[in-house]
ROROZA-237532 format. One record per residue (C-alpha): x, y, z; residue number from 1. Coordinates in Angstrom, 2 decimals. Layout:
BEGIN
R / X / Y / Z / NUM
...
//
This chain:
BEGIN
R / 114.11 / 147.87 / 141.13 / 1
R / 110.60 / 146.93 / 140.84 / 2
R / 109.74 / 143.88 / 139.25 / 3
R / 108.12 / 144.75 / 135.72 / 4
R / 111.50 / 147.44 / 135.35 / 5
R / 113.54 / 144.22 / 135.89 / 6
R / 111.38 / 142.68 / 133.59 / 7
R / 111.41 / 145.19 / 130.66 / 8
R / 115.31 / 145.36 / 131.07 / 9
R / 115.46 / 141.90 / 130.88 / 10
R / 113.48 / 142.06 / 127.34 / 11
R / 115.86 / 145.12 / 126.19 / 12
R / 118.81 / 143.18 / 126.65 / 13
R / 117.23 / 140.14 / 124.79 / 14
R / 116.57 / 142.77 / 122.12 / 15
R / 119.94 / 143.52 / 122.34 / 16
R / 122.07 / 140.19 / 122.15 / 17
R / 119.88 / 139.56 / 119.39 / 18
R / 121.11 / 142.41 / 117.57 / 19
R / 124.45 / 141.72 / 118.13 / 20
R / 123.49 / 138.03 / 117.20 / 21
R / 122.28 / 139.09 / 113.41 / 22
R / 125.56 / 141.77 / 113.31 / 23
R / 127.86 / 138.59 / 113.97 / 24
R / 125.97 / 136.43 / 111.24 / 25
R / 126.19 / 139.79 / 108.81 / 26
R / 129.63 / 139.81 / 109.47 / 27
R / 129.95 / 135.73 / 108.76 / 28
R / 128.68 / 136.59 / 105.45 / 29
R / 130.65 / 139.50 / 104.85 / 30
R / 133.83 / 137.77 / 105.60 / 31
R / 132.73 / 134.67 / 103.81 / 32
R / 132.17 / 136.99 / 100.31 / 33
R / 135.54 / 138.18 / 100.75 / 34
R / 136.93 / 134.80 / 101.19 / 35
R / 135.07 / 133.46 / 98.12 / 36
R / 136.27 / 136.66 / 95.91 / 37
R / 139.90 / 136.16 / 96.67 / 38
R / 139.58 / 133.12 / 95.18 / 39
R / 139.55 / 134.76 / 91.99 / 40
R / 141.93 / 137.39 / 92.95 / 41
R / 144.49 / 135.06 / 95.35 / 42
R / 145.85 / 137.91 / 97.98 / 43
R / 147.83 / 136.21 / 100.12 / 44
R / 147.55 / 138.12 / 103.29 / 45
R / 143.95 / 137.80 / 102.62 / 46
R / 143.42 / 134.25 / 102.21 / 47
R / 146.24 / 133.74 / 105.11 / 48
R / 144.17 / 135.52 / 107.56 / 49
R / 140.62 / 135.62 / 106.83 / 50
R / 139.95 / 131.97 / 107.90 / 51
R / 140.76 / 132.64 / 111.48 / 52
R / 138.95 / 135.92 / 111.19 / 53
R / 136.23 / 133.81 / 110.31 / 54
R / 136.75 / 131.20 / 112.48 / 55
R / 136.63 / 133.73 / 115.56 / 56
R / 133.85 / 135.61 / 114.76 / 57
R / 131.96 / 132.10 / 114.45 / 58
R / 132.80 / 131.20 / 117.70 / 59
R / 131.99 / 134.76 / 119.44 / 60
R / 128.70 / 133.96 / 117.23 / 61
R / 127.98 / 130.34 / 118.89 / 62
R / 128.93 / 132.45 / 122.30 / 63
R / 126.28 / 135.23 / 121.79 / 64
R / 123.44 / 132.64 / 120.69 / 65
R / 124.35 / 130.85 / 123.72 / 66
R / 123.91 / 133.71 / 125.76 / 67
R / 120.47 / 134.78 / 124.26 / 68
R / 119.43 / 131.51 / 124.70 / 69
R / 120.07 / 131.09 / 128.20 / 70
R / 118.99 / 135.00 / 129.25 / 71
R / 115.30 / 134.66 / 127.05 / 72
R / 114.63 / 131.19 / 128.98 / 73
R / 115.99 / 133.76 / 132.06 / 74
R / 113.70 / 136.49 / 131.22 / 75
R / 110.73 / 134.12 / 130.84 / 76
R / 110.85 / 132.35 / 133.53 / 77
R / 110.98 / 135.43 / 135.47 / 78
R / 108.20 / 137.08 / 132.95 / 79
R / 106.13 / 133.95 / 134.45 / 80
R / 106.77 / 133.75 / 138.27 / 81
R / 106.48 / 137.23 / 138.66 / 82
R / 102.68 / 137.36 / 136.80 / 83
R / 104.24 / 140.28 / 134.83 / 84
R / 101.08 / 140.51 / 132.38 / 85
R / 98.60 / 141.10 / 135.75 / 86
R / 101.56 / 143.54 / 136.94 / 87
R / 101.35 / 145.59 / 133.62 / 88
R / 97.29 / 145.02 / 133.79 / 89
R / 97.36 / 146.60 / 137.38 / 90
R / 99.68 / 149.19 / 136.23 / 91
R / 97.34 / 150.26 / 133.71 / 92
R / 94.74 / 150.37 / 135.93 / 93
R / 96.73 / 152.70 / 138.19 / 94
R / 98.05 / 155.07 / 135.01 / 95
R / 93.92 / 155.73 / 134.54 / 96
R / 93.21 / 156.56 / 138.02 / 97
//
């Protein structure tokens, strides 16, 4: 694999773990409404198991941001090394010829 296809899969799957990072918060909030409107309602079987629901998906959460984290410091330290701005310049160049 060349290095500016590494380089734009590295980006996609940036793109992606950050998607999955705002679906885990939108599901912390989700699950957090619920929580806070069986308070008024007091279903057992919810308020047994939604806090460890919760609790789970906030750690998968801390997991994922970890992950993005570590793979965007990844993808720009490649990004840098590899000159991938000249690459895409000189790929441009060669796309005219």
């Amino acid at each position: 694999m060349d290095k500016l296809k590494k380089f734009d899969l590295m980006e996609k799957i940036t793109r992606e773990l950050e998607d999955v990072r705002h679906s885990q918060q939108a599901v912390l909030e989700k699950i957090g409404k619920i929580e806070v409107d069986n308070i008024e309602l007091g279903d057992k079987v919810i308020e047994n198991k939604i806090p460890d629901i919760y609790q789970r998906t906030a750690e998968n959460a801390d997991a994922i941001k970890e992950i993005l984290e570590s793979f965007q410091q990844k993808t720009e330290e490649f990004g840098e090394k590899n000159n991938v701005d000249k690459l895409r310049e000189q790929e441009a160049i060669n796309n005219l010829k």
